[in-house]
N, C-alpha and C positions, 0 to 999 in steps of 0.2 A: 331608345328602348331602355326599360329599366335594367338594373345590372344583375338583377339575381334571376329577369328569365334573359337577358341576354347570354351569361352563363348557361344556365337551364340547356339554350337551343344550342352550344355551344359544345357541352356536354355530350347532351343527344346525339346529333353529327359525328361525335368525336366516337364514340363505342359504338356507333351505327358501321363505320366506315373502318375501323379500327387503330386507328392512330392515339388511342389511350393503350394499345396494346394490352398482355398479361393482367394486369392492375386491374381490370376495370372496375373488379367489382368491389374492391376496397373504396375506389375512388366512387363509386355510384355509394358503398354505405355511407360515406364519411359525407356526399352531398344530401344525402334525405335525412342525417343527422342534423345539417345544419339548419335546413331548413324545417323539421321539425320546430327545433330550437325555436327558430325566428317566430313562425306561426303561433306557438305559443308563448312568446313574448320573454324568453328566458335569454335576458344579453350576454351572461354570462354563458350558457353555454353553448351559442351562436358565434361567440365570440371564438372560443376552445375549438370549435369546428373549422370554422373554418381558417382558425391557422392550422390545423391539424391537414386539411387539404393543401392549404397554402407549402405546407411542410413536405410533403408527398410530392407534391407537382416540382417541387425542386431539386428533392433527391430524383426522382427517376430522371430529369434533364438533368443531374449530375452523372448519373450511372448510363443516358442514354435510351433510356428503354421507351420515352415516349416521341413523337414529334415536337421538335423543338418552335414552332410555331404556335401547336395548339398550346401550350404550355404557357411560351410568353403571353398569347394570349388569352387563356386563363387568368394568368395571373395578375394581368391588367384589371381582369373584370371583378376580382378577389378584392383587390385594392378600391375598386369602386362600391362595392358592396359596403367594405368595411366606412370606406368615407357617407357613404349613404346612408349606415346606419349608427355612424355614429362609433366604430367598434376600433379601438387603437391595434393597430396590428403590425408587428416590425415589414419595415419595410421588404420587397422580394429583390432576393438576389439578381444583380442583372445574366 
């Protein structure tokens, strides 16, 4: 599956069910921001997005406030996006 709707379904599930908790909706701007980005072909700031996600998803697994599974896995799929597109992105905390 590709990784940006593998994320996408991944997302979905995750604020369907609640395990993004509180956040969601920062994290749902911060993902239609990216993918804005993407669609219209701006790497630079497809890039900014989604470490701005990548950034988010790992303070709240520092602070606890999300599922620590969807998270890691998140952030797997974050990394796969970025290598897919091409986008340098620091690596995610383990």
């Amino acid at each position: 599956m590709d990784p940006v709707a593998a994320l996408q379904a991944l997302f979905t599930a995750a604020m369907d069910d609640g395990r993004v908790g509180k956040d969601v909706n920062d994290l749902r701007k911060k993902w239609e921001e990216f993918q804005d980005a993407l669609l219209k072909g701006d790497e630079k700031k497809a890039k900014d997005h989604l470490r701005d996600l990548q950034k988010e998803l790992q303070e709240a697994g520092d602070k606890g406030k999300m599922d620590p599974l969807f998270i890691k896995e998140a952030l797997a799929s974050i990394q796969g996006i970025a290598t897919q597109y091409g986008l340098d992105l620091p690596p995610a905390k383990p």
